[in-house]
C-alpha positions as CSV (number, residue, x, y, z in Angstrom):
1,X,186.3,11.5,333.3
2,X,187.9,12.0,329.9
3,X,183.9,11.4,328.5
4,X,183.2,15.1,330.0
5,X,186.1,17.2,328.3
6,X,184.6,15.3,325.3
7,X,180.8,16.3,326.6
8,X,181.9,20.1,327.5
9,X,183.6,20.4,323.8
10,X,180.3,19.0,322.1
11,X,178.5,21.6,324.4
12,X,180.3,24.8,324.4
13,X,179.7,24.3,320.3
14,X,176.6,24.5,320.3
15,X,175.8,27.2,322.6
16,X,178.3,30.0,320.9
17,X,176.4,28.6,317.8
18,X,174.1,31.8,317.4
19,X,171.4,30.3,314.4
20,X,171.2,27.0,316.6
21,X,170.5,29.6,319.9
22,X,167.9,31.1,318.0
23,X,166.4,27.9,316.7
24,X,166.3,26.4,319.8
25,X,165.3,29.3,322.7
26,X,163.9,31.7,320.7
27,X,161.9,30.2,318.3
28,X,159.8,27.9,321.1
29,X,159.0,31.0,323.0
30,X,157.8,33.1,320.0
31,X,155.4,30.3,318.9
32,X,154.2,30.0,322.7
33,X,153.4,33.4,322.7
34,X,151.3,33.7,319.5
35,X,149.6,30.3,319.9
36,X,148.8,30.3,323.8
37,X,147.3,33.9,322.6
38,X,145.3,33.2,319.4
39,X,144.3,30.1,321.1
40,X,143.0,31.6,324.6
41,X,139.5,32.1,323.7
42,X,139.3,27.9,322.6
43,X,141.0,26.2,324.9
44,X,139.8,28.5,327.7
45,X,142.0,29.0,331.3
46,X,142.1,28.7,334.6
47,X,139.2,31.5,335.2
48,X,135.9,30.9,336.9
49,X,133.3,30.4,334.0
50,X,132.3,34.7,333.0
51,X,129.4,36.5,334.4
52,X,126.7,35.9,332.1
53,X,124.0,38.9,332.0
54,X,120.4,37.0,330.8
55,X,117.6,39.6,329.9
56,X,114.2,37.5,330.4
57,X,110.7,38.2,328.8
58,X,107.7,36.5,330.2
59,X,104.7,36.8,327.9
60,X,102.2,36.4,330.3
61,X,102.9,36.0,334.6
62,X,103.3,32.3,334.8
63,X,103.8,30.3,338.2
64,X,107.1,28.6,336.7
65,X,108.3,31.2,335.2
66,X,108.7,32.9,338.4
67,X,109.9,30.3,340.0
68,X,112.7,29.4,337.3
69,X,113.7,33.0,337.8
70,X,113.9,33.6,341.4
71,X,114.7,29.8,342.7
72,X,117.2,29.4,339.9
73,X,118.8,32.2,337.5
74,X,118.7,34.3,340.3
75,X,120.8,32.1,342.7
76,X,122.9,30.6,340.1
77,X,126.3,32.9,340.8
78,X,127.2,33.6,337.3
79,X,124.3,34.6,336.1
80,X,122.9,38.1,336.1
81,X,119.2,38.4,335.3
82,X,117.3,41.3,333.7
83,X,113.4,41.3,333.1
84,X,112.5,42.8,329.6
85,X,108.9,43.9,329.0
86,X,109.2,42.9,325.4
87,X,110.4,40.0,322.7
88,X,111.5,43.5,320.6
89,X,113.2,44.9,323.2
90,X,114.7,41.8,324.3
91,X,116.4,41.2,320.5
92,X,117.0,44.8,320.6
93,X,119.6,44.5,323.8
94,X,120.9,41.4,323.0
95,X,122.3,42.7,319.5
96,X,123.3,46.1,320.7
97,X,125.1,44.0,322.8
98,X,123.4,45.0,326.7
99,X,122.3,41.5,327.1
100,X,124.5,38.1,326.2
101,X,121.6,35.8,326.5
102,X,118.0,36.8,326.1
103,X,115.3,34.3,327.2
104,X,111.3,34.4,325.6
105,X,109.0,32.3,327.8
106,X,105.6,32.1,325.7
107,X,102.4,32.4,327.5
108,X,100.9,29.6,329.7
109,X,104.3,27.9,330.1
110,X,103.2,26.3,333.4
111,X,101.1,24.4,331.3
112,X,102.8,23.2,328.5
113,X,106.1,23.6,329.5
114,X,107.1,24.5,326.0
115,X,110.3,25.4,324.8
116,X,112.1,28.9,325.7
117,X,113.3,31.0,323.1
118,X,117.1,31.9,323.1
119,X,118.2,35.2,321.7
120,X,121.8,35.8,321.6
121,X,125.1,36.9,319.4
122,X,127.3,34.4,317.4
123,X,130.2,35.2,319.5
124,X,128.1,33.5,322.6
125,X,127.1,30.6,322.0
126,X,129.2,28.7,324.4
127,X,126.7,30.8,327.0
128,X,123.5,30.2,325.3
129,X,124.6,26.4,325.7
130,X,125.1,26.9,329.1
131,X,121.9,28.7,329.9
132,X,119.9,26.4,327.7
133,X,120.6,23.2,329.5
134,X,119.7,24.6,332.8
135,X,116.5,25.9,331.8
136,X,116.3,21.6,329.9
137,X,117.5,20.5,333.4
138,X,115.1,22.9,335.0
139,X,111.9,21.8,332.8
140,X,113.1,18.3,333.2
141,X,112.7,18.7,336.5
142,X,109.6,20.2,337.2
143,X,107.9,17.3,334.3
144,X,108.9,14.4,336.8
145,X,107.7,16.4,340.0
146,X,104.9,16.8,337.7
147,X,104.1,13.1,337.0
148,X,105.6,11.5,340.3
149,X,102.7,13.7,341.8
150,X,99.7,12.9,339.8
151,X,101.2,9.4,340.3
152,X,100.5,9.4,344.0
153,X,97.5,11.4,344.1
154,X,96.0,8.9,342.1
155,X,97.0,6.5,344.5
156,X,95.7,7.9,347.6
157,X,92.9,8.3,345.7
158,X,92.3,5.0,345.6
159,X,93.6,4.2,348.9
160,X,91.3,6.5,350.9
161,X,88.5,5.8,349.0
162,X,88.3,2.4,350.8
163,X,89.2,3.6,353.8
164,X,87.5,4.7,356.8
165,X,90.0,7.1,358.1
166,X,89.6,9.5,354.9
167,X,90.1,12.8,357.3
168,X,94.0,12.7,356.8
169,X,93.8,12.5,352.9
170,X,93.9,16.4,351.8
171,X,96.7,16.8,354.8
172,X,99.0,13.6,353.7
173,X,98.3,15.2,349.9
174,X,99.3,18.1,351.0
175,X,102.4,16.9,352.7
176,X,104.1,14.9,350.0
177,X,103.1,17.7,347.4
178,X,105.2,20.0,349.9
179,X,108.0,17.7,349.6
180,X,108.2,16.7,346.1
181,X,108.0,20.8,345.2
182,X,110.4,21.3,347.5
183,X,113.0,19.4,345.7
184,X,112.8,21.5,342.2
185,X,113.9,24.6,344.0
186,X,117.6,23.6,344.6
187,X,119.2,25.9,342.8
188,X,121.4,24.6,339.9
189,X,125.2,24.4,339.7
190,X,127.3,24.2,337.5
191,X,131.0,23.3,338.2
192,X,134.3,22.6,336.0
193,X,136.9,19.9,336.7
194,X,139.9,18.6,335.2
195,X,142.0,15.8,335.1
196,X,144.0,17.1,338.0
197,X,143.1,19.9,340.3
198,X,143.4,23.0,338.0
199,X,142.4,23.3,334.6
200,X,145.5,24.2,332.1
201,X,145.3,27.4,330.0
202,X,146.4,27.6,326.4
203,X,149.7,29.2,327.1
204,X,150.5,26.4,329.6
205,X,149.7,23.8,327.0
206,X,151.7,25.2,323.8
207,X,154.5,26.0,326.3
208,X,154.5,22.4,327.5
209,X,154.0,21.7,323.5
210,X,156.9,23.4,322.0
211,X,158.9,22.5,325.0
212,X,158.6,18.8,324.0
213,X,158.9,19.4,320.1
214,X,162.0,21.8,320.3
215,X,164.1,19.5,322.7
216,X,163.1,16.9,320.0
217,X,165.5,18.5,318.3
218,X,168.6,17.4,319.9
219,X,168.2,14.3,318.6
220,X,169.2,14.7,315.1
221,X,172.0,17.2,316.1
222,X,173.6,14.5,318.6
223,X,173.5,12.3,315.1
224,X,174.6,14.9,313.4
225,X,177.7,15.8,315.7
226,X,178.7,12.2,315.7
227,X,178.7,12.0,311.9
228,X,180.6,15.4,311.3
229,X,183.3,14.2,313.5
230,X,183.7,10.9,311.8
231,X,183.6,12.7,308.2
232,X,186.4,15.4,309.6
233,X,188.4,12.5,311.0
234,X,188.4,14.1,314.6
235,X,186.8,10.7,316.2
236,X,190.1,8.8,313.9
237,X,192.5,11.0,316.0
238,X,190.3,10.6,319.3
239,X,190.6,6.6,318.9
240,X,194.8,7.2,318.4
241,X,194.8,8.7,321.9
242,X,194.4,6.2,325.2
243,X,190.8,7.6,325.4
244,X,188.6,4.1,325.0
245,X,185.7,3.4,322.8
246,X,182.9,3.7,325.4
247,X,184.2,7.3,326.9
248,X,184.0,8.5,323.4
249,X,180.4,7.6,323.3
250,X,179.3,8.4,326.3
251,X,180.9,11.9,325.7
252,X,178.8,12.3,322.9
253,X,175.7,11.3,325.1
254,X,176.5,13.7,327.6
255,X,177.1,16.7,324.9
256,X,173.5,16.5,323.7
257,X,172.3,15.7,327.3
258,X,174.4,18.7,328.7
259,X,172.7,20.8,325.3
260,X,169.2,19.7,325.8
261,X,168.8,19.9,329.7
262,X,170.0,23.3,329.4
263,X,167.7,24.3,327.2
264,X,165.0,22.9,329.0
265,X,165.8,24.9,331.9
266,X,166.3,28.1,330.4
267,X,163.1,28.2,328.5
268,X,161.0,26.5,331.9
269,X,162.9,30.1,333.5
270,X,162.1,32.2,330.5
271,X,158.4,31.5,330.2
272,X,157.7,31.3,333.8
273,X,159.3,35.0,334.4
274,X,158.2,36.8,331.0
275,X,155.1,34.7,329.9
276,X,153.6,34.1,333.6
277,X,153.0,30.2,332.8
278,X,152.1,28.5,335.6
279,X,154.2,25.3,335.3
280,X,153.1,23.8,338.6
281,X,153.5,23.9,342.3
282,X,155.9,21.6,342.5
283,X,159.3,22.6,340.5
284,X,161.1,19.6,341.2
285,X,158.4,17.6,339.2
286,X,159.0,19.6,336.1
287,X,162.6,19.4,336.7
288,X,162.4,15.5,336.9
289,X,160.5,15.3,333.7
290,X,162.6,17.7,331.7
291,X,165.8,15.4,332.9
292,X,164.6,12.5,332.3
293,X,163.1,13.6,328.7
294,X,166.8,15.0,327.8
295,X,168.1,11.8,328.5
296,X,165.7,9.9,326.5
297,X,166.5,12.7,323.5
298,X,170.1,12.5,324.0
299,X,170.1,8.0,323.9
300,X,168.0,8.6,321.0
301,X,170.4,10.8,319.2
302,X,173.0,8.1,319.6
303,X,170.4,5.6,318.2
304,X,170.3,7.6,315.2
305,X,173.9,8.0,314.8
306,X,174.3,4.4,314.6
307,X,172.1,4.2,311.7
308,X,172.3,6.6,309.3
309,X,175.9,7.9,307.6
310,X,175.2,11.1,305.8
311,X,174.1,14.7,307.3
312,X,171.7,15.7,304.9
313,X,169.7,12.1,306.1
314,X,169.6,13.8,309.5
315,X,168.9,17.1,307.9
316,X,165.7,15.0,306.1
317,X,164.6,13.9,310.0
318,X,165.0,17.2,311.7
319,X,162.7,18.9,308.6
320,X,159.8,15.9,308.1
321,X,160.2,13.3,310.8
322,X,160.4,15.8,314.1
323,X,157.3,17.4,312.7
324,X,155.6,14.0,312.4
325,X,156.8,13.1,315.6
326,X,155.4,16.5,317.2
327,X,152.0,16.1,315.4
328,X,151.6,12.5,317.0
329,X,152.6,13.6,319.9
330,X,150.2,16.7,320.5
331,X,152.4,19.6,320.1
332,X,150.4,21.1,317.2
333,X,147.3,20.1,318.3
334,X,145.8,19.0,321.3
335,X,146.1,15.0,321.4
336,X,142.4,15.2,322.8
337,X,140.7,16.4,319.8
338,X,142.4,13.3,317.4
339,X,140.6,9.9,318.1
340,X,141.2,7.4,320.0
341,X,143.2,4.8,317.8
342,X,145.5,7.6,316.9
343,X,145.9,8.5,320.7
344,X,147.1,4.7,321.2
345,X,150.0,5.5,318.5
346,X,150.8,8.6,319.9
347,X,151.9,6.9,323.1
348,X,154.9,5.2,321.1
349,X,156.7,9.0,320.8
350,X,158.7,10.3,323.8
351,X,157.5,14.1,323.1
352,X,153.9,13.1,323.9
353,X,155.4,11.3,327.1
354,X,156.7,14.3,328.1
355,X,154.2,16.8,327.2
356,X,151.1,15.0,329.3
357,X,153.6,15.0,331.9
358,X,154.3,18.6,331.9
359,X,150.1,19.1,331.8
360,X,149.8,17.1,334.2
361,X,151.9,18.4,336.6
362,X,150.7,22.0,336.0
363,X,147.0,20.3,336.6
364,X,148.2,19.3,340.2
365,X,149.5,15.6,339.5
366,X,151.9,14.1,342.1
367,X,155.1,12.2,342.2
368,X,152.5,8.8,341.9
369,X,151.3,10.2,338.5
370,X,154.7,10.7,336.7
371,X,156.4,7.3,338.0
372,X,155.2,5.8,334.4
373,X,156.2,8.8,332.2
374,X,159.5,9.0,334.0
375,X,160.5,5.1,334.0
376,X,159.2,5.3,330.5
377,X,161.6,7.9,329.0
378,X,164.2,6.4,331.5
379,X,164.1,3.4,329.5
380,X,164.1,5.2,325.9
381,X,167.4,6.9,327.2
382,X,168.6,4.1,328.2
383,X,167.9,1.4,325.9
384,X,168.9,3.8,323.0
385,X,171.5,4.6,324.4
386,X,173.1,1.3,324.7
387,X,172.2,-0.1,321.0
388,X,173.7,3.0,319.6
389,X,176.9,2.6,321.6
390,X,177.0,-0.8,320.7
391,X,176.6,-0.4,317.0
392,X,178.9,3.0,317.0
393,X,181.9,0.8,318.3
394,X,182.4,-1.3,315.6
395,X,181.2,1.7,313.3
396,X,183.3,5.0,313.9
397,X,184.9,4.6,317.5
């Protein structure tokens, strides 16, 4: 009991601390703000893919041409399709900006199936992409109905000529060329999946991101508490009083677990009310993350305690090693785009533990996905926390 008067003390001086309020709240929802925004455009959202208007020029009336219009831009739902009577006029829309994609079919296409031209603006090219591989997939397509069919006319040619029954050739020909046409005009779609059910926006993943890196912080003010207090001599007069050795450390646990679980939960309030981010269906999730993350900061803080003996060592930390820790761990950038030997070393920092937890619970992960993450940072809190009491009893308790 006496460890929470010691926890509440720890607490309350922090919170009336008004550069550490700002530091810790304010600071983490700023940066959320500006990098979920200048980052939208990159990282994308949970929207549909956007309605792409395509302008399309055919040079001369071509069989295929027709039919990759009608049978496949046409019923493809993003795509709106405009026919152009020109190559100039098709450049000319595209840059004014009336078309995003233009598309030049050269003459006799049906016969040579030769590439299609793509006009469009450097701001599009993510669209161009998109429109180019269905026309590849759609040429693809038509070349193996193509050769699958001379294939097996060739074949009945053969057969029939040694037949008697030869009356039935043109109509079995006719039949599987019926068939094998029919399958190239399924129209082609296009569909976007994620690792869980949604797909997470920028402003969910640097809120999740500086989440993880700004509770990372508790650690080296839990050290920092603990060493304070032994320079001032207030743990000296705490060990004169009947209050034992492990309630003095497990008060200090407790501070920086009361500090950081509070802080998790007002900025997981703050962002979901101001900033709209969608942090999941299931609150309790995030809740169980954020917990068990504050307990893996707060052992850890107690780890370093037991370790280092001057402030401006933890001062060091908090300025170069929490930013190390938050690079490896994917709060600057996403962990996806490092490769995949640094991804292995980035699953030996608890901030990366907690922040794939946090996207994956806003991607529609359940409970079964998170047992790991939250035995995991269970274990850091837990382990830490016992070699740090360990060491701080013989040290300055």
């Amino acid at each position: 009991m006496k460890s929470f008067f010691i926890a509440w003390k720890d607490f309350k001086v922090r919170a009336t601390d008004k550069r550490g309020f700002t530091m810790m709240l304010i600071m983490p929802i700023i940066l959320t703000m500006i990098l979920g925004a200048a980052l939208k455009d990159i990282m994308g959202g949970e929207e549909e893919f956007q309605q792409t208007s395509v302008g399309l020029y055919v040079a001369k009336k071509d069989q295929m041409a027709e039919l990759l219009r009608r049978d496949v831009l046409e019923k493809t739902q993003f795509i709106t399709v405009k026919l152009v009577d020109s190559e100039e006029k098709l450049k000319k829309m595209v840059k004014a900006g009336d078309l995003e994609v233009g598309i030049s079919i050269p003459a006799d296409w049906s016969a040579h199936l030769e590439e299609a031209v793509l006009f469009t603006d450097k701001d599009k090219q993510l669209k161009a992409a998109v429109i180019e591989s269905i026309i590849t997939a759609f040429t693809d397509r038509v070349q193996s109905i193509s050769t699958a069919s001379q294939a097996v006319m060739a074949d009945l040619a053969t057969a029939h000529s040694s037949s008697a029954n030869r009356g039935n050739s043109g109509q079995t020909t006719e039949n599987i060329m019926k068939a094998l046409a029919g399958s190239g005009e399924e129209p082609i779609e296009i569909t976007k999946q994620s690792i869980g059910v949604k797909q997470v926006s920028s402003m969910q993943y640097y809120a999740a991101a500086m989440l993880a890196m700004f509770l990372l912080y508790n650690v080296t003010l839990g050290a920092k508490s603990v060493i304070q207090e032994h320079h001032t001599e207030t743990l000296a007069r705490l060990n004169s009083t009947p209050i034992s050795k492990w309630d003095i450390v497990l008060g200090k646990f407790l501070g920086t677990l009361y500090f950081a679980f509070i802080q998790f939960l007002l900025f997981y309030i703050v962002t979901a009310m101001l900033l709209k981010v969608n942090w999941g269906e299931n609150h309790w999730e995030v809740v169980a993350i954020g917990f068990t993350y504050s307990v893996a900061v707060a052992g850890l803080s107690m780890l370093l305690a037991a370790y280092i003996t001057q402030e401006k060592t933890a001062d060091l930390i908090s300025g170069i090693g929490i930013q190390v820790f938050a690079i490896i761990g994917g709060s600057m950038l996403p962990i996806h785009s490092f490769p995949d030997w640094f991804k292995g070393i980035a699953a030996f920092v608890p901030n990366n533990w907690a922040l794939t937890s946090f996207l994956d619970i806003m991607s529609g992960v359940g409970w079964g996905g998170l047992l790991l993450p939250l035995f995991v940072l269970g274990a850091i809190g837990g382990l830490s926390l016992l070699i740090g009491a360990w060491r701080l009893r013989g040290r300055y308790v």
